[in-house]
N, C-alpha and C positions, 0 to 999 in steps of 0.2 A: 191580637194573638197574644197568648200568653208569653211573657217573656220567658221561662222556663223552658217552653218548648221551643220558642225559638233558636234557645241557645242550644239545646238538642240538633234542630235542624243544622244549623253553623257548623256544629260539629261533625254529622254525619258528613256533609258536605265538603269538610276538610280532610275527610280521613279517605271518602272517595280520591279525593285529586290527590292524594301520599298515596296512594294504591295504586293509582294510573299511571304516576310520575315512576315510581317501584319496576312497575310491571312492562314499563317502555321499552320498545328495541334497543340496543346499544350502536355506539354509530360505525356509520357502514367505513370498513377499513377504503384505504386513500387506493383508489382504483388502480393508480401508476404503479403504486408498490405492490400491489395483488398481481398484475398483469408483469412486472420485471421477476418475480417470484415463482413466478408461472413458469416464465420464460427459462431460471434457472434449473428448475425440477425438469422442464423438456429434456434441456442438456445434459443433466445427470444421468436421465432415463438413456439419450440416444448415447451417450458414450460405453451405457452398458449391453449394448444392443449392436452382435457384432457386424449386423446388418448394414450397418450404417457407418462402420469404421473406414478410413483411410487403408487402405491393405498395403497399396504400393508406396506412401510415405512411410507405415510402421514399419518397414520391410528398408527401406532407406535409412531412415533412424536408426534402427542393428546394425547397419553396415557402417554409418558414423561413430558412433558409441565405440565398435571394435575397435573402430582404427583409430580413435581420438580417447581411447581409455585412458593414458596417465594425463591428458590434458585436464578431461573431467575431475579426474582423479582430488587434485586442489583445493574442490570446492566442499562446501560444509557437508551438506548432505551427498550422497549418493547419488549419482543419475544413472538411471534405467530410461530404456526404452520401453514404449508401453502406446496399445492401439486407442486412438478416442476417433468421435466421429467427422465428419467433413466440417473445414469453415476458411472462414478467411481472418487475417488477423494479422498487424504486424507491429513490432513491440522493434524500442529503441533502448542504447544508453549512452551514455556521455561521458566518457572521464575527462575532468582537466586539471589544473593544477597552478596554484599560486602565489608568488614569488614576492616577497617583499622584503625590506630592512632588515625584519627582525624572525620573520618565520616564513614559513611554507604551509601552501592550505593544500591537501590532496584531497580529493571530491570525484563524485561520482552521480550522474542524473540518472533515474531507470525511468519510460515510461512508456506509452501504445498511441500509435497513430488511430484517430478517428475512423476512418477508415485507410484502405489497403494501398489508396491513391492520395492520400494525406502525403502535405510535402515536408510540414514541419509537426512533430511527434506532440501530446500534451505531458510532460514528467510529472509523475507523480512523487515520487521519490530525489531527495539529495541528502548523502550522505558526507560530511566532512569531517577530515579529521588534521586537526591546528599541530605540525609535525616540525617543531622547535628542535634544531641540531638534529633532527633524524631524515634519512631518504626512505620513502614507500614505495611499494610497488604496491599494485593492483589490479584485480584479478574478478569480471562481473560475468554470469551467462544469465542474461534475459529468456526465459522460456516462452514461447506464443502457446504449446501444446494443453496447456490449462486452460483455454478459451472455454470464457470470456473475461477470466480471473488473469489478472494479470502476477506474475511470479517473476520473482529473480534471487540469485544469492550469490556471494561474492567474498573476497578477503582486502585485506589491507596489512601489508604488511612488512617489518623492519627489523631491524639488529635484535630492537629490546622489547617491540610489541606487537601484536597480532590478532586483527578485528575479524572475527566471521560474521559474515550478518545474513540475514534472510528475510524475504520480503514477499509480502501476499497484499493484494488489491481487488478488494470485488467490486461488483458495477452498481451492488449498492450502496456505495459509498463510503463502509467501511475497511479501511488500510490499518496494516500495522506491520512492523521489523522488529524482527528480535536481534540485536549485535550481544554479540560473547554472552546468551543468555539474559539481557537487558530489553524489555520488550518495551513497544514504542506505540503508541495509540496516534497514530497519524492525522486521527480528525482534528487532531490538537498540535498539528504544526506538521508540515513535510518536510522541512529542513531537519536534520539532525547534524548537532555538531560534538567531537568526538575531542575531550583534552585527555591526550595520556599523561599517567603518573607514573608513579617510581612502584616498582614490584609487581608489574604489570596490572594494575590498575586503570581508572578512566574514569572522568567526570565527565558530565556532559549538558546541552543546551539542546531545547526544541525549539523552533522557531517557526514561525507563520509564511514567512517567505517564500514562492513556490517562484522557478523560470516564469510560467506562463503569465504571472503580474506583471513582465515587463517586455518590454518591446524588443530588447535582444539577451541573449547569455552573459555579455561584458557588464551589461546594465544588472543587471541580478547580481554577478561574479562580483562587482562593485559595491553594492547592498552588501553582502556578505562580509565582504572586507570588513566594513567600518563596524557591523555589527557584531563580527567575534573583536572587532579591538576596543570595544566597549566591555565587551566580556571578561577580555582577560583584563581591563585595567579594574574591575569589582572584586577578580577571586582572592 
């Protein structure tokens, strides 16, 4: 055969399979995440569907809300009462607090039990703040009513400074906190640690750290220790 023409056929024979390769289906999305996606658009729809609302807890919730007004009151955002629809769900936090030589760690875990018969919670969230010559208090409401999102927001707070923070968790794995307007991409550490400055000011540390790495809270609360006194002997 002529080589000429061969080199024709070559050709056309290549520009087929770029056409075919071109023309291919694109690949099929990750079935988990299609069907958990699903799952959230259900929720969305039944919680706008008053069919399906809770009547006698929404109806319990205005009765709370009235009578626990200036308690609510504290927190960053507002809380309202508001109908969604039936589930089961229950959300935890932790505050504790750590006492050493040279400073105090005031902390906070938020997180949600696996299910409703879960004996020990999974936290997604810990918030610390390294409170040198200052005393905190502290101040968290865990919401379940977001289900299957987990929510919470809270304060921290002293003589010379004063942390709002607020906190969203969805089931697909993206988290994030925003404190005094500082937002926080969680997939890139759950620990958050809080150093105040002078003029009300804040630096701060993310960290990788979560409870559920270790076998108890002291063993974590331990981790922590040594890893903010690494911290503050660099700044």
């Amino acid at each position: 055969m002529n080589i000429t023409i061969q080199l024709k056929l070559w050709l056309l024979g290549s520009l087929s399979l770029l056409c075919a390769c071109s023309t291919s289906e694109p690949p099929q999305s990750n079935e988990k995440e299609t069907a958990l996606l699903q799952g959230l658009e259900k929720r969305a729809a039944d919680n706008l569907n008053s069919e399906t609302w809770n009547l006698e807890r929404f109806q319990e919730d205005k009765k709370m809300y009235a009578q626990y007004k200036e308690v609510f009151s504290v927190y960053p955002l507002n809380c309202s009462p508001f109908p969604v629809a039936e589930y089961e769900y229950a959300v935890a936090s932790m505050p504790f607090s750590i006492q050493d030589s040279t400073k105090t760690l005031k902390g906070i875990c938020v997180g949600e039990f696996a299910t409703v018969d879960s004996e020990e919670p999974q936290y997604g969230l810990t918030i610390v703040v390294v409170a040198q010559n200052e005393t905190y208090s502290e101040d968290v409401f865990v919401q379940s009513r977001n289900y299957p999102y987990l929510t919470a927001q809270g304060i921290f707070a002293s003589q010379k400074h004063h942390f709002d923070w607020v906190y969203a968790k969805s089931p697909d794995g993206f988290s994030f906190c925003f404190v005094n307007m500082k937002l926080f991409d969680l997939r890139f550490g759950e620990t958050i640690v809080l150093f105040p400055e002078a003029e009300g000011a804040f630096s701060y540390q993310q960290i990788r750290q979560n409870p559920h790495q270790y076998k108890s809270l002291d063993a974590f609360k331990a981790v922590i220790v040594d890893t903010i006194q690494t911290l503050l002997l660099t700044k």
